[in-house]
C-alpha positions, 0 to 999 in steps of 0.5 A: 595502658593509660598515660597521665602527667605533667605536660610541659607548657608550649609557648606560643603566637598569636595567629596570623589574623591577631584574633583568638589565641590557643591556650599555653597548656592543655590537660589531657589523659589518654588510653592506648590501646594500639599494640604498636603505639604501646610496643613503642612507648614502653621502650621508654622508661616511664616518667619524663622520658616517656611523656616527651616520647609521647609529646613528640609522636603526639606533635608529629602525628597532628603535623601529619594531620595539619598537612594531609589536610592541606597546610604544606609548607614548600619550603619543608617539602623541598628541604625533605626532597634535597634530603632525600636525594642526598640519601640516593645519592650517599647510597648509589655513589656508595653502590657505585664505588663497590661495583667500580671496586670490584671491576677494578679488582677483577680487571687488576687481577686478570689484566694488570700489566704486572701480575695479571694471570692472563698476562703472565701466562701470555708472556710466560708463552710467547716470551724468548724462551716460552712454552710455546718455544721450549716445545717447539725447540724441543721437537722441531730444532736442530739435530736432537730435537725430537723429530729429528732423533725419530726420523734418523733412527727409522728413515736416517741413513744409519738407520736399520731400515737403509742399512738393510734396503742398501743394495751396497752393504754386504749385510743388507737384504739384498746382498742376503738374498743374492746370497741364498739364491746363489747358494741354492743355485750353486747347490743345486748345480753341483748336485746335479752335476754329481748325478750326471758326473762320470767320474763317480761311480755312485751318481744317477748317471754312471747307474744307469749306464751300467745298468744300460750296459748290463743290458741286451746289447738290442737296448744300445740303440735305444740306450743311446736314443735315451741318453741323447734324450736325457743329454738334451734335457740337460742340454742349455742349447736345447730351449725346451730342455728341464735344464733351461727351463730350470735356469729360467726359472731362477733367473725368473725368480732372481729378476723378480727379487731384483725387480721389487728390490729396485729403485727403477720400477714405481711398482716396486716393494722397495718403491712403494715403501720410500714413497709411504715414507715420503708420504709420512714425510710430507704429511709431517711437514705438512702437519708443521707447515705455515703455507697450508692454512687448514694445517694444526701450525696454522690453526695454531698461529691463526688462533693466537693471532686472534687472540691477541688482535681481539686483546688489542682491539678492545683494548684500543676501544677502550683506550679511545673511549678514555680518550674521548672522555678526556678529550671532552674534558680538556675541551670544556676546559679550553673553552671555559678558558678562552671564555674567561679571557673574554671577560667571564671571570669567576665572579660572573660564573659564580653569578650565573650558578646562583641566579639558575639556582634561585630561578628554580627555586623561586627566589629573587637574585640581585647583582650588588657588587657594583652598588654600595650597601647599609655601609658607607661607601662600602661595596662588600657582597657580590650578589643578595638572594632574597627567599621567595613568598612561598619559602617558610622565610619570605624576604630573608636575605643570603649574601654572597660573595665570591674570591679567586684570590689566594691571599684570603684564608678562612678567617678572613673569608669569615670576617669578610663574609661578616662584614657583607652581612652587615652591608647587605642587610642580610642573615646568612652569608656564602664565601665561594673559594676558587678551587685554584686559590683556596687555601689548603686542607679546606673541606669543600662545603662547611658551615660556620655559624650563620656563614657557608664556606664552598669551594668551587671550580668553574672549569669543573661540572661537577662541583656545582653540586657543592655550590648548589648545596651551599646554597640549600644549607644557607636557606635552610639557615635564614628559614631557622633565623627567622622562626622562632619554633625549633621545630620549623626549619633545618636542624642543625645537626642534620645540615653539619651530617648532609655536609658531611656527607657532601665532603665524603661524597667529594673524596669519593669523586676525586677517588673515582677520577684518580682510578679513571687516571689509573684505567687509561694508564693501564690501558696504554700499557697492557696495548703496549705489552701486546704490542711487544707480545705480538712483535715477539710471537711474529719472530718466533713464527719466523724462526719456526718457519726457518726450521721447517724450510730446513727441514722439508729441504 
């Protein structure tokens, strides 16, 4: 597409050697052809709008040229570097406070005093009355705790098994053996003496002596050889006989039952079986036992223990940390302090922050507090940066002047701040407000007109930032006093939105102090909770020690 029309007429200076000038206007028909170009003109409605669109690329693309072909100006590299830098720093202050948003909500969450998860499920465990206790309560205090309950019904004395093994109750399985080996052997007496009894006529005995007298009388010998046979196999007084074999046998047989069923013979059934329960006996106490350090209890404790030392540890890690950092801060404090009372007041700080400032930049820096000025015997303006030759205003003067005095408000740091203009011959003025003295609801950095006001602390590092960029908005202000092109210099909106920026990134700065404020508080309280946590788990592993010692005694 082509584009004609009216071009507006650029006003303009001779040049610098006073020779030949450029004309006030020039007629030119353009055809553009690039597909980028005429994709972003045409988002311009066509007319005026479009022309100055045009106008402005046209004048930045031959700028563009003018400096890639050597006509840099310092002074608009380094205005585009601070600029720069404040972006950086907008962005990782912004990517600094969402990472600091999120640890804090994560640390909050897990480890906040009040309803941290970890917290409370650590109190709800070892508090009077926690789980740990209630389980332990449960199971191992007192006569109805669990195993107390478990261990009478199976081993107590009136449980069956004792019932039964008494060698005293009339119902146990002693007294019921006894019973059946003398009710055998009391039946089988008599039915052996019902056999060899005379009296009746039916037994084995009187049998065969009527069978024996039945017989031929030449059998009474023999009969009688027999039957002293058979007397003496039924005879006690003959060792040998079936009589005292069989009685040697049942007392064999009643001595063995005695023998596994006493309490005298280690080999014993009834032995064997008291010695597995003690075995089961030791084995649970020794499972609960705080002197075995391989046993679950000790595991238990030593694992808790760890625990909550590892928690206290970092804990108290991370409180040194905090209080090294304010140790550090306390100490610059102290020393500014103590260097302050030996004649380096705020005035003369304030001095020394500008001139390192100026020498940086190449600007020259005069002490002017002591000197009257244009003013007759006025001495109104501490200190006159004057813009070096490689600024796009060589000679342009700043004045300063700085207050640690409560009875100066905005207005009269403006008036004053007029007045040192005047006197000191300058174009743009910086008022420095002491952080101690300066009046309340005022922004840290703010422009009015052709003055800068800041608010600075000297025992604080950090709002050297905002005294450095004073002094930037207040060059960037005498470079535009002293060219008459627009289009040369700092644009005003541009410095109100880095002031700006500067006083949010201020908030910012306090905020990030005051969440440093709430770490170590904190801190010191999650150390104490774990104090109190420990303190209270050493006083339940007391009592669960007592138990246990009642127990195995």
């Amino acid at each position: 597409m082509s584009e004609t029309g009216d071009k507006p007429v650029i006003q303009t200076k001779p040049s610098a050697n006073g020779a030949a000038t450029v004309p006030a206007a020039l007629d030119l028909q353009l055809r553009v052809t690039d597909a980028e170009v005429i994709a972003e003109l045409i988002r311009h409605d066509e007319g005026p709008d479009r022309d100055d669109f045009a106008h402005a690329a046209l004048r930045l693309g031959v700028l563009a040229l003018r400096q890639a072909s050597g006509f840099v100006d310092a002074e608009v590299l380094r205005t585009e570097g601070v600029r720069l830098l404040g972006d950086v720093e907008v962005l990782l202050t912004d990517q600094l406070s969402k990472t600091t948003g999120v640890v804090t909500e994560f640390a909050k969450k897990y480890l906040d005093p009040t309803d941290g998860q970890l917290v409370q499920r650590l109190d709800r465990l070892v508090r009077d009355g926690g789980d740990i206790e209630q389980v332990l309560t449960r199971h191992l205090d007192g006569e109805t705790s669990t195993i107390t309950i478990a261990l009478k019904k199976h081993i107590g004395p009136d449980s069956p098994l004792i019932r039964m093994l008494s060698p005293d109750a009339s119902d146990g399985l002693v007294a019921a053996i006894g019973e059946s080996v003398d009710s055998a052997i009391a039946g089988h007496r008599a039915k052996i003496l019902t056999e060899f009894s005379l009296d009746r006529p039916d037994s084995a005995l009187c049998r065969l002596l009527k069978q024996i007298t039945d017989r031929n009388g030449e059998l009474r010998d023999d009969l009688r050889e027999d039957v002293e046979k058979l007397k003496s196999e039924f005879s006690l007084d003959v060792e040998d006989s079936a009589l005292s074999r069989l009685l040697r046998t049942i007392n064999d047989a009643h001595q063995s039952v005695t023998r596994e069923f006493s309490l005298d013979d280690k080999d014993s059934a009834l032995s064997r079986m008291l010695r597995l329960i003690e075995a089961t006996k030791t084995s649970v106490q020794s499972a609960l036992t705080l002197d075995d350090e391989q046993s679950p209890l000790s595991i238990l404790r030593r694992e808790l223990l760890e625990v909550i030392q590892d928690g206290a540890s970092k804990n108290a890690e991370f409180q040194k940390e905090i209080r090294t950092a304010v140790d550090t801060l306390i100490g610059r404090r102290e020393e500014s302090a103590r260097g302050t009372a030996h004649g380096l007041d705020f005035e003369a700080k304030v001095g020394q922050v500008v001139a390192d400032a100026c020498a940086r930049l190449c600007d020259a820096f005069e002490e002017t507090g002591s000197m009257s000025g244009a003013i007759s015997r006025c001495k109104v303006g501490d200190f006159v940066v004057t813009l070096g030759a490689d600024s796009a205003a060589p000679n342009a003067r700043v004045v300063v002047e700085a207050k640690e005095d409560k009875s100066y408000s905005v207005t009269s740091a403006l008036a004053e701040l007029d007045t040192a203009r005047r006197n000191r011959d300058a174009s743009v003025g910086i008022f420095v407000f002491s952080q101690k003295t300066a009046p309340a609801g005022i922004d840290c950095l703010s422009r009015h007109g052709d003055n800068v006001l800041v608010v600075w602390d000297s025992n604080d590092p950090t709002t050297d930032a905002f005294l450095h960029g004073a002094i930037m908005v207040a060059r960037a202000l005498a470079v535009k006093i002293h060219t008459d092109d627009a289009s040369v210099g700092a644009d005003l909106a541009e410095m109100d939105k880095a002031i700006n920026a500067i006083a949010k990134d201020a908030e910012a700065l306090d905020e990030i102090m005051t969440w440093a404020n709430t770490v170590r508080s904190s801190g010191e309280k999650i150390h104490d909770k774990a104090e109190r946590i420990r303190k209270r788990l050493g006083k339940q592993l007391e009592t669960l020690r007592e138990h246990l010692e009642a127990l195995r005694s």
